[in-house]
Steps between C-alpha positions, in 0.01 A plus 500: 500500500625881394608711774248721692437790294336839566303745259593899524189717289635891478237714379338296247242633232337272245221575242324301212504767295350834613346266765733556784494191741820535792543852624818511732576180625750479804530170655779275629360143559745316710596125492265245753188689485161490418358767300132545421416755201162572564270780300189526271510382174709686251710658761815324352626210685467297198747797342745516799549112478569501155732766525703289829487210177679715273179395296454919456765767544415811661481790332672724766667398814714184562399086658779345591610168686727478675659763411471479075195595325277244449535279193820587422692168611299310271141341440629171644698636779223684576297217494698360743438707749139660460193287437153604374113369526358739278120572539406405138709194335411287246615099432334418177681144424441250666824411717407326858526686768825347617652605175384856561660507819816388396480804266643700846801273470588684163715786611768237682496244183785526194410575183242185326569318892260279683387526830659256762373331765617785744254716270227251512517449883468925521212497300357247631522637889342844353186285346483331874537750699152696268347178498485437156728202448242242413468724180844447378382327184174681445546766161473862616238565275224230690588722856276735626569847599631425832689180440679679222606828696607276727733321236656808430555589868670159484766574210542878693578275796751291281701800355635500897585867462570733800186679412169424427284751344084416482302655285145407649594154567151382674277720306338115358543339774295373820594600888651175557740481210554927543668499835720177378662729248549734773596274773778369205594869400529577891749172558729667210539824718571340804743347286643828429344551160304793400123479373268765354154432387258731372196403772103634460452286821584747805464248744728244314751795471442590879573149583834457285629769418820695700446787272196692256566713231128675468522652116229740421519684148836372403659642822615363856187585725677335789771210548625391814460200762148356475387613867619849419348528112151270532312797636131636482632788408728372215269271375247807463751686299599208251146318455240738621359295748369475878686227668628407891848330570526300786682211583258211548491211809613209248863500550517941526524535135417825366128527312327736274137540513296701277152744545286385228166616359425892560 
């Protein structure tokens, strides 16, 4: 596994187009944490994690890692050390799932190379530990929504990078299978890896997360441990609605309730 690695944003602008997206962006994101990037749709986290991909370069302002701006060590270097579940992906063939997790095993294989059993035996502890290895041998394309998003967790899991970045990793999935992913995601931290996942789930962020990132119109609203950041008050500003937070009597957790109706 690559060396723990940190990101560095300095005011960071990005725009599609005339559309402007990122307005500012300062952020250091250190090494063994757990970030939450949490904001209403279109507020771009989808943006800010394709820009820590090196899948978009900013059009003003610098992302680096450790030090060098992102991308420029290489696609598989980089590979090697960040991995992505994006929030829309795609598997049109019909490879098993097995063989789609083994696609995390890429970045560490020579040119036209085979896995080896050291790759099989990662992949298949990712598929075990998300409870999907009795689908080893079942095509992609006859999963569900859930089983599938759970594949590619899998082969994110398999790339064994210092840093995990999800994208709305449980959007299709049930309760159950929702806190796996971040019970998994939390191990890696205390492991000293570094995870940030774009959450709609307060309480799931609440419950996991060291640190939130609240974007609100392409800026940082707030960022900060979660005690100090998962406010009323904050979560006013960002989403525009009434809520209480409180930790609860099931273990002291913090919660979020909302006022509905008028």
């Amino acid at each position: 596994m690559a060396e723990r690695a940190g990101f560095l944003l300095e005011n960071v602008h990005f725009a599609y187009g005339d559309k402007a997206a990122l307005h500012g962006i300062d952020l250091a994101l250190a090494p063994g944490r757990f970030y939450g990037l949490v904001g209403p749709n279109g507020c771009g986290k989808t943006t800010l994690l394709d820009l820590l991909m090196a899948n978009r370069q900013p059009q003003q302002g610098r992302v680096r890692l450790d030090g060098e701006r992102v991308g420029a060590q290489g696609r598989k270097q980089l590979a090697r050390q960040v991995a992505l579940v994006p929030q829309d992906f795609a598997i049109p063939f019909a490879f098993t799932a097995l063989e789609v997790v083994l696609m995390g095993r890429h970045p560490y294989l020579p040119r036209f190379g085979a896995p080896t059993t050291a790759d099989l035996m990662i992949a298949e502890a990712a598929m075990a530990a998300l409870d999907i290895a009795a689908l080893r041998e079942r095509p992609v394309t006859e999963l569900s929504g859930g089983e599938k998003q759970r594949v590619v967790v899998a082969r994110a899991l398999t790339q064994q990078t210092p840093i995990l970045l999800l994208d709305e990793a449980t959007s299709n999935l049930d309760i159950r299978h929702a806190l796996t992913i971040f019970q998994v995601a939390r191990e890696r931290v205390r492991q000293g890896d570094t995870v940030i996942a774009v959450v709609h789930n307060l309480n799931l962020a609440a419950a996991f997360c060291d640190e939130i990132i609240f974007l609100h119109q392409g800026r940082v609203a707030a960022a900060g441990p979660t005690a100090a950041t998962l406010t009323s008050a904050i979560i006013a500003e960002v989403f525009g609605v009434e809520s209480r937070v409180a930790r609860d009597d099931f273990g002291g957790t913090l919660q979020v309730s909302f006022r509905y109706g008028g």
